[in-house]
C-alpha positions in Angstrom: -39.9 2.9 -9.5 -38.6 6.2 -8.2 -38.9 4.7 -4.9 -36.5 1.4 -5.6 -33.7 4.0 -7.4 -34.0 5.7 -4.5 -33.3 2.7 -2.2 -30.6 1.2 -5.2 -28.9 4.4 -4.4 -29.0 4.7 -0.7 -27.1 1.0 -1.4 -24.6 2.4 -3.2 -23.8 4.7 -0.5 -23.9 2.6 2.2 -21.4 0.4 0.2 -19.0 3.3 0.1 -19.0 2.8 -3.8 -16.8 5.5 -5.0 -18.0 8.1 -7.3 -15.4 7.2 -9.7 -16.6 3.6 -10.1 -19.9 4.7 -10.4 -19.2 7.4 -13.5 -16.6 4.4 -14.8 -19.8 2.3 -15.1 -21.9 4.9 -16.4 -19.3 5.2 -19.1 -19.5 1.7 -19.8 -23.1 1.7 -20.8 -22.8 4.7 -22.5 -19.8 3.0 -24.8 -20.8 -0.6 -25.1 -24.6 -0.2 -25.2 -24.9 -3.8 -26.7 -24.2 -4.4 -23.4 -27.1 -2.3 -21.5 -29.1 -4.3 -24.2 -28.0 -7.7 -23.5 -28.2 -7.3 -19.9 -31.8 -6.1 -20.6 -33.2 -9.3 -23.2 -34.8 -11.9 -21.3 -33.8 -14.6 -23.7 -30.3 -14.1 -22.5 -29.9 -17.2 -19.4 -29.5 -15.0 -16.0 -26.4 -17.1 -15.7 -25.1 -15.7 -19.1 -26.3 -12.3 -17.9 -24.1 -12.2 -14.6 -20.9 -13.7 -16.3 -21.1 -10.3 -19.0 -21.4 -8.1 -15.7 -18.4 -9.8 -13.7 -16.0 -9.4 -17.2 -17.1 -5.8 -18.1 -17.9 -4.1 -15.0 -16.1 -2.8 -11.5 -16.1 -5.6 -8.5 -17.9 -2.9 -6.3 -20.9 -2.5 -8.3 -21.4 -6.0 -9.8 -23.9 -7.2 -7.1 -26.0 -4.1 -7.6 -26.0 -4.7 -11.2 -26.6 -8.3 -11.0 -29.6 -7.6 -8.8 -30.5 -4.9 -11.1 -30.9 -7.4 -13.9 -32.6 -10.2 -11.8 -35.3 -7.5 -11.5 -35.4 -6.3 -14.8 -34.3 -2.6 -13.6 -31.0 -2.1 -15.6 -32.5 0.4 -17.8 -32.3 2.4 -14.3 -29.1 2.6 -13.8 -28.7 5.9 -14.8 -31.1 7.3 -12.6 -29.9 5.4 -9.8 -26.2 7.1 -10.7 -27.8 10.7 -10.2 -29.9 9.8 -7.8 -26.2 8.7 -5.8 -24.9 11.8 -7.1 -27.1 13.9 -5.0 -26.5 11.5 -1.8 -23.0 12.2 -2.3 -23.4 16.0 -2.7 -25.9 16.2 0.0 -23.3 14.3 2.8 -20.7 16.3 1.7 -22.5 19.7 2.8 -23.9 17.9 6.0 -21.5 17.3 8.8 -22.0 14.2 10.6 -21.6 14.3 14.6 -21.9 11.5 17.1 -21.7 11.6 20.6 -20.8 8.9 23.0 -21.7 9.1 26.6 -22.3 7.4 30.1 -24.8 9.7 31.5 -27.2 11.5 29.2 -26.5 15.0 28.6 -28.9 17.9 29.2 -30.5 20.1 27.2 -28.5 22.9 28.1 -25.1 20.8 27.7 -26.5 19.9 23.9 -26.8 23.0 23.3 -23.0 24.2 23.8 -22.0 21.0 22.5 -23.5 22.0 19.7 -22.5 25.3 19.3 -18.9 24.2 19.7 -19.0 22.4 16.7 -20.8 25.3 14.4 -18.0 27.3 15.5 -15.4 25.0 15.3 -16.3 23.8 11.8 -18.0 27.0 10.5 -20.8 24.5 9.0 -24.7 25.2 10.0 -26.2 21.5 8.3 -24.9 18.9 11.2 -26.5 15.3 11.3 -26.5 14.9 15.7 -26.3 11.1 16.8 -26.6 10.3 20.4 -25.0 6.6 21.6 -24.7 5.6 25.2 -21.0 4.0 25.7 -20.9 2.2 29.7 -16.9 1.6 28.7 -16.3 5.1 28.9 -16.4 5.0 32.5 -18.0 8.7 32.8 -17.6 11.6 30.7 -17.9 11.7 26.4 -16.2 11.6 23.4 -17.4 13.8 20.2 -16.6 12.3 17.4 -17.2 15.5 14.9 -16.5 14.2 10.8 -12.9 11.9 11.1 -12.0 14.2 14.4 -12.5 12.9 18.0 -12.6 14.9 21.1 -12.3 12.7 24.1 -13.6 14.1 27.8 -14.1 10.5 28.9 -12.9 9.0 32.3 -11.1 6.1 29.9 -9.3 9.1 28.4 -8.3 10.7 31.7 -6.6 7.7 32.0 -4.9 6.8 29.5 -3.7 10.5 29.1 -2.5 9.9 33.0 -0.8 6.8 32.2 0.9 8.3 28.8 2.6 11.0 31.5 4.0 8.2 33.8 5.3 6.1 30.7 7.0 9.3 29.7 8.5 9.8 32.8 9.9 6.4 33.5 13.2 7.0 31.5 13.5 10.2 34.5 14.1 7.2 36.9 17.6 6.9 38.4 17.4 5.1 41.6 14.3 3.4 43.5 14.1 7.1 45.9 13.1 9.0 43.0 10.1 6.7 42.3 7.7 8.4 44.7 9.0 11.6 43.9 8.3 11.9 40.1 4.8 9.9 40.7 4.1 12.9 42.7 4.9 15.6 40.6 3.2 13.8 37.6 0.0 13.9 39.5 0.4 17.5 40.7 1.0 18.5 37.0 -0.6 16.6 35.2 -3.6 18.2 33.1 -6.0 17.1 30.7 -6.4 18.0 27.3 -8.9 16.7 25.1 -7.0 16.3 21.8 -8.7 16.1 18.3 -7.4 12.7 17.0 -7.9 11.8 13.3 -10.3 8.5 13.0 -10.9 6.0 10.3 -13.3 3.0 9.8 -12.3 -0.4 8.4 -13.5 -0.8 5.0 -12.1 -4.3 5.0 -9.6 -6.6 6.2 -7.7 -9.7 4.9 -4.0 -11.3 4.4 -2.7 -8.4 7.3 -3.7 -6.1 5.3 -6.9 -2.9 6.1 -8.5 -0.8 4.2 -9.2 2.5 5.9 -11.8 5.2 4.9 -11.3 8.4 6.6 -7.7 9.1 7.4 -7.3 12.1 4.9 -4.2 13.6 6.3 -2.1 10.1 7.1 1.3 10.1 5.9 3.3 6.8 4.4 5.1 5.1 7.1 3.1 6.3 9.7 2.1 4.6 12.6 -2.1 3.5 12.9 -3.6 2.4 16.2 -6.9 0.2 16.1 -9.1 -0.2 19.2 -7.8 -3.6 19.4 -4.6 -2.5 20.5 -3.5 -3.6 17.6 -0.8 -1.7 15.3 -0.3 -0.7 11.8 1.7 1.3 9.0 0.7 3.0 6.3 1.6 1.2 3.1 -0.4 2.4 0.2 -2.5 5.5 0.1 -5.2 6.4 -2.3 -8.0 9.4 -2.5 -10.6 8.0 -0.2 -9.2 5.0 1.5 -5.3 3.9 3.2 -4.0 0.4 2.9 -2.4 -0.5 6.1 -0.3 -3.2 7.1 -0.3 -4.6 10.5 1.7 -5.6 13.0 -0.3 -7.7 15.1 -3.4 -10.2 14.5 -5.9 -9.4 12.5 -9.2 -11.7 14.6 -10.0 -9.4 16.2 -10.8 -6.4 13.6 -13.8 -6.3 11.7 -15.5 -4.1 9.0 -16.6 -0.9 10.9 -13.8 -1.4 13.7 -11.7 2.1 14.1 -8.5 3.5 13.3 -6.7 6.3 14.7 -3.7 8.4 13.5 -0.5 8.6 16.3 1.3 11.4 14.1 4.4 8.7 14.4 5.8 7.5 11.4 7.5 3.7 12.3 9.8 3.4 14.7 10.9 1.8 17.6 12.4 3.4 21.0 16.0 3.7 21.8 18.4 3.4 24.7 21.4 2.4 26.3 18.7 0.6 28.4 17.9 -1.9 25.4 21.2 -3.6 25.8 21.2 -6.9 26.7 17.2 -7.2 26.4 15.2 -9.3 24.2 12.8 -7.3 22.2 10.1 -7.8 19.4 10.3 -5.9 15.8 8.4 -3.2 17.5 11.0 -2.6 20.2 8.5 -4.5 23.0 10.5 -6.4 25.3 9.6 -10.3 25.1 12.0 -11.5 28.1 10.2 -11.1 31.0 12.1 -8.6 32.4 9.5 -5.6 32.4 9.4 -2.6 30.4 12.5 -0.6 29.1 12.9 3.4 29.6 13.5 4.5 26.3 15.4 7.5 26.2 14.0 8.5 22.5 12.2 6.9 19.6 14.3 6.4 16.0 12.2 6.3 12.8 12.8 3.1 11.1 13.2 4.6 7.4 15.6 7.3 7.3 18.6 8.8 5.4 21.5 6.8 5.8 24.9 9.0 6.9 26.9 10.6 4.6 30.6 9.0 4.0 32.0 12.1 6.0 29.7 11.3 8.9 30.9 7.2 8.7 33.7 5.8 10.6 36.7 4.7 8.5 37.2 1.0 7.2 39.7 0.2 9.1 39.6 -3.5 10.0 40.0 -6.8 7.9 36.8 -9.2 7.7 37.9 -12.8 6.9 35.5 -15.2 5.3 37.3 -18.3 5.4 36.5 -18.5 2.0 40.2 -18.8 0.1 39.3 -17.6 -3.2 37.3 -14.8 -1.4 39.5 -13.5 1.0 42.1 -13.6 -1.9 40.5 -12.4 -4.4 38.2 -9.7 -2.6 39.7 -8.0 0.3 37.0 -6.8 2.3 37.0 -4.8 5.4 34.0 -4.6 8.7 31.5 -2.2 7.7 32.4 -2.2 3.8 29.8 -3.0 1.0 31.1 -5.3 -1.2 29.1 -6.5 -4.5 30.1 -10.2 -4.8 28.6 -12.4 -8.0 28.3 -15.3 -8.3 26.9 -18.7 -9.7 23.2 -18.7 -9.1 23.3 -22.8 -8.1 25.5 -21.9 -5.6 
């Protein structure tokens, strides 16, 4: 029996059941135990059994329970609640590391790896996973907790290409091209940032669920290795809501998220004029990209009435009644009320 709680448990964990759910159950059996009894009596239909677990108890922990009762182990649940508990302590003092590479590292290499992180994170109980990524082109990424270090050739380059992008707004005539190419090569230099990871919990009706993202803001701006992009929407203790921006087919449960420290936004210039561009400020007219010359957040303080420019110009409806009634000038608010049906 200790065994099955054991594995019941491990379920629980692996279903990233939150601890609140499970001590919101516990509490339920401990107030209604009618309930832990009819759950229990074997003259009760299974049927019957499962409907009184989907009206009393949390969606995450109804399958458990259900199976629970199919074996005729619900008297366990408590056990199997502290036998989670000490999962959940035991991961929280145990860091987990993972280490994605092309070529397998030494011994030696391991070792400093290794050290880096004890140092880094000033924590001596690490759980070390090894993976071998062919994508990464050479080099490896650490993925240390929610944190990612990236030494990867695919980083190298997208690093590299992140310096020209910035540097395209530099460009004033088709001579300087060549020039600036030159001097982003010559100066450009790796950094291995820590990024800020997340894993999809779920995903459904454009919205994700995140687990991992501790430090995201609302309104900021959530990559997914898709390519696709998201905002922060709703934000709870162990888990983000994000809306996206793009299609959803192709992210899955387990896919990853990463912070960009942006909140949303899209880029501005005197070179958007003219151009056709999506909500996100991608041009969709052919015409190749735009030099931005800065990036505006989309929610922000609007400017004071000293700051605005003066009403100073009539705006004709057409309507009689309106325009009679109601003068109204370009860039005024004006609170007009009227018949719904109309």
């Amino acid at each position: 029996m200790l065994q099955k709680t054991i594995e019941y448990a491990k379920q629980l964990n692996r279903m990233k059941v939150s601890q609140s759910v499970i001590e919101e159950s516990s509490r339920i059996f401990e107030v209604l135990p009618e309930t832990s009894s009819q759950l229990a009596d074997p003259m009760i239909p299974l049927e019957k059994r499962h409907e009184i677990i989907d009206s009393v108890f949390p969606a995450e922990v109804r399958d458990i329970l259900k199976l629970l009762v199919d074996d005729n182990s619900v008297s366990s649940w408590q056990e199997i609640a502290d036998e989670y508990q000490k999962l959940s302590n035991a991961e929280a003092t145990t860091l987990r590391v993972k280490l994605r590479y092309v070529t397998k590292p030494t011994e030696e290499q391991l070792l400093k790896i290794k050290k880096f992180v004890t140092d880094r994170y000033q924590m001596n109980h690490t759980r070390f996973e090894l993976e071998k990524d062919e994508s990464l082109g050479g080099g490896f990424i650490l993925e240390v907790g929610n944190d990612q270090y990236d030494w990867s050739t695919r980083g190298r380059r997208e690093q590299f290409l992140q310096e020209i992008q910035n540097t395209r707004s530099s460009l004033t005539s088709d001579a300087d091209i060549m020039t600036i190419l030159r001097s982003s090569v010559d100066s450009f230099d790796l950094k291995a940032e820590k990024k800020e990871i997340g894993f999809v919990e779920s995903v459904g009706d454009g919205i994700v669920i995140l687990d991992g993202l501790d430090h995201a803001m609302y309104g900021e701006v959530i990559l997914f290795d898709s390519g696709v992009k998201g905002m922060v929407q709703n934000i709870e203790r162990d888990r983000i809501g994000v809306i996206l921006f793009g299609d959803e087919a192709d992210i899955a449960e387990g896919s990853r998220g990463i912070r960009t420290g942006k909140r949303a936004g899209i880029p501005v210039g005197d070179q958007y004029l003219g151009r056709v561009i999506d909500a996100l400020g991608a041009p969709v007219d052919g015409l190749g990209q735009i030099p931005a010359d800065g990036y505006r957040a989309i929610e922000q303080p609007a400017p004071g009435i000293i700051d605005r420019k003066s009403v100073s110009e009539p705006l004709q409806t057409g309507i009689l009644a309106i325009d009679s009634m109601f003068p109204i000038g370009r860039g005024q608010r004006e609170l007009i009320i009227g018949d719904r049906q109309t």
